[in-house]
C-alpha positions as a Markdown table, in Angstrom:
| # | Residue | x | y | z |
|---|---|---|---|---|
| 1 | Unk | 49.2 | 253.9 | -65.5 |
| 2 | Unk | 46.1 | 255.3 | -63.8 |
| 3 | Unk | 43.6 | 254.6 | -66.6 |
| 4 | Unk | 43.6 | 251.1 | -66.9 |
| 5 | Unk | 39.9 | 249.6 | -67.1 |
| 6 | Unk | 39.1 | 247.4 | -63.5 |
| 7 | Unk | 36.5 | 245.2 | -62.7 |
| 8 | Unk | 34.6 | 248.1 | -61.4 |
| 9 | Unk | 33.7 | 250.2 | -64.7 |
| 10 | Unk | 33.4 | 252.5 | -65.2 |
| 11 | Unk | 36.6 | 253.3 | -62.7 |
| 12 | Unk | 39.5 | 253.3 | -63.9 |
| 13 | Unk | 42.7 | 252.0 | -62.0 |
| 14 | Unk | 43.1 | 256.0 | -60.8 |
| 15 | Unk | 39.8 | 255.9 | -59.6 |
| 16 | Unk | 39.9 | 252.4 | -57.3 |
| 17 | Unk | 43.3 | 254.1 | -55.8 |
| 18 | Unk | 42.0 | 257.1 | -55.0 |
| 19 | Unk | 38.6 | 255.5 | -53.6 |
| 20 | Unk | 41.0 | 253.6 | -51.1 |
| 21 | Unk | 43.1 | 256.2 | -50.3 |
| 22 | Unk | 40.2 | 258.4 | -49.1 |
| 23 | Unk | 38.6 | 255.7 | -47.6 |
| 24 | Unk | 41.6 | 255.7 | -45.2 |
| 25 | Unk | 41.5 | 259.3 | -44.7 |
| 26 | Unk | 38.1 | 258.9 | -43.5 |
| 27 | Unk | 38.8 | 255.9 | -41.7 |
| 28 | Unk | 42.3 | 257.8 | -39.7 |
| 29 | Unk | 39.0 | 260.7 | -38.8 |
| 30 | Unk | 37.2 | 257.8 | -36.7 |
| 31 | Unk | 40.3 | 256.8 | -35.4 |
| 32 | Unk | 41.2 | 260.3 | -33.8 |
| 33 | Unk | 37.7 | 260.4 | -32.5 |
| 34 | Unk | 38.3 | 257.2 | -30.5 |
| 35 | Unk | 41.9 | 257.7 | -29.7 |
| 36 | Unk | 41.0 | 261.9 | -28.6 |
| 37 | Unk | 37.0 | 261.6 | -27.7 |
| 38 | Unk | 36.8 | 264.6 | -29.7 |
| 39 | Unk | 34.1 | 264.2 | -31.9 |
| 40 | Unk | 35.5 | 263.9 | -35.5 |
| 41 | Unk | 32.7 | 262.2 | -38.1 |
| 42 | Unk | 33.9 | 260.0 | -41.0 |
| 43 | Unk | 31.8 | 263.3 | -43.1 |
| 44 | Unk | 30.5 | 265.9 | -42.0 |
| 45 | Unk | 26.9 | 265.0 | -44.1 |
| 46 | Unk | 26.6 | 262.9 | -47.1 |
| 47 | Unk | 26.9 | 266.1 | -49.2 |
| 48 | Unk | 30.3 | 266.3 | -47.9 |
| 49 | Unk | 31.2 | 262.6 | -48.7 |
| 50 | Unk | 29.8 | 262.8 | -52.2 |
| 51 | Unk | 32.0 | 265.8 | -52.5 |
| 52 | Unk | 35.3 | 263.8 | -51.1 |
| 53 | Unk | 34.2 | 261.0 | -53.5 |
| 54 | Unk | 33.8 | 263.1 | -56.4 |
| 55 | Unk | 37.4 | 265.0 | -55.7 |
């Protein structure tokens, strides 16, 4: 089901879920920040969002 070409290649079907998936994650991060005021970054540094990307 996952591997199904998209308008993005070369991502795969898999690839656009998952991208949107973890965008929320990092999304609900920000969202504790402002709901808490206890600093919580979207990443912790770009090597750690190319990481989450890659994953």
């Amino acid at each position: 089901m996952g591997r199904g070409a998209t308008l993005v290649p070369p991502w795969t079907r898999g690839h656009v879920i998952t991208h949107v998936a973890r965008a929320g994650d990092s999304l609900c991060r920000l969202l504790t920040w402002a709901r808490t005021g206890v600093e919580t970054p979207q990443y912790t540094g770009m090597d750690a969002r190319a990481a989450e990307i890659e994953a």
